[in-house]
N, C-alpha and C positions, 0 to 999 in steps of 0.2 A: 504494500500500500504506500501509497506517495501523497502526504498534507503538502500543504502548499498554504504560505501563510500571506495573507494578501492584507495590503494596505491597514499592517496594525491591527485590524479590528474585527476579520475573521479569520478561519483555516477553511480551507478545501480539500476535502477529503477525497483522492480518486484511486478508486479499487485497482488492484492489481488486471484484472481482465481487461482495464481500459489503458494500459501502458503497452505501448509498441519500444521496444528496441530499437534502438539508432542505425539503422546500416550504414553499409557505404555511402549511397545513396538514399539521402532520407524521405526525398516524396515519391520514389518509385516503391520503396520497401512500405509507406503507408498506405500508396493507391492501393498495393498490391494485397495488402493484408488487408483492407478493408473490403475494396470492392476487387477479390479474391475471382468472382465469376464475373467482372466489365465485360470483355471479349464475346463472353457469350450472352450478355443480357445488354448490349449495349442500345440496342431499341425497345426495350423492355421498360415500361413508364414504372408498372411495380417494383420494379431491383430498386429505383434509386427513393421510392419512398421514403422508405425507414430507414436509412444508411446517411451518414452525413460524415463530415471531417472538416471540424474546427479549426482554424486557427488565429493565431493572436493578431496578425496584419493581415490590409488591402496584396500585398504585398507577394506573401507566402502564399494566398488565392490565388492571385496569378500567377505563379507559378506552379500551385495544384491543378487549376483547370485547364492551361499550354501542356502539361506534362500527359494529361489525362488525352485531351484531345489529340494530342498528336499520336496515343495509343490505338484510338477507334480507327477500323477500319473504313473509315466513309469520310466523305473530304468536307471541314469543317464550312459553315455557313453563317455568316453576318448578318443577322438582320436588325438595322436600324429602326431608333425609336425618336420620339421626342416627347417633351414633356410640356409646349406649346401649339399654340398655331398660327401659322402665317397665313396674312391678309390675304386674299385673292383675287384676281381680276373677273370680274364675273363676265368680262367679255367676251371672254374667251370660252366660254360655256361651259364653266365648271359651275356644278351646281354644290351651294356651300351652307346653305341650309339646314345641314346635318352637321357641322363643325360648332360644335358649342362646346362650352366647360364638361358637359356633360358627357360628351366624348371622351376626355383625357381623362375621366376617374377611373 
């Protein structure tokens, strides 16, 4: 078991079953032990329900999901979002009507 004493004023207690060992390689040894079947579940929306992997930075994310991704066998896809909307020219016969706040929730 491994406490872990944070900011003075508690401990975090994390059980033995939730500690990985350091490989060589540390986020290939954690994909790997975590999500142990990716390769084969890797279109599979149930696999990644209940499975997750923590970490403390934006940082070490990105380099968990580049590592991950670059393992699936199917070629990775960007899809753009925004969290706005730009004015429109309605002369151009976009119909914008349906762009409201109500949209972006």
């Amino acid at each position: 078991m491994l406490v872990i004493k944070m900011m003075e004023e508690a401990y975090v207690e994390i059980l033995n079953c939730f500690i990985l060992n350091n490989g060589e390689d540390p986020i290939h040894y954690i994909v790997h032990t975590i999500y142990h079947e990716l390769f084969n579940n890797f279109g599979n929306i149930e696999y990644f329900k209940d499975i997750a992997i923590l970490t403390p930075t934006l940082d070490v994310v990105s380099s968990v999901n580049e590592y991950m991704i670059s393992t699936l066998p199917s070629e990775e896809r960007i899809y753009l979002s925004s969290n706005s909307i730009l004015k429109v020219d309605e002369s151009l016969g976009i119909q914008v009507d349906w762009l409201t706040t109500k949209f972006l929730k």
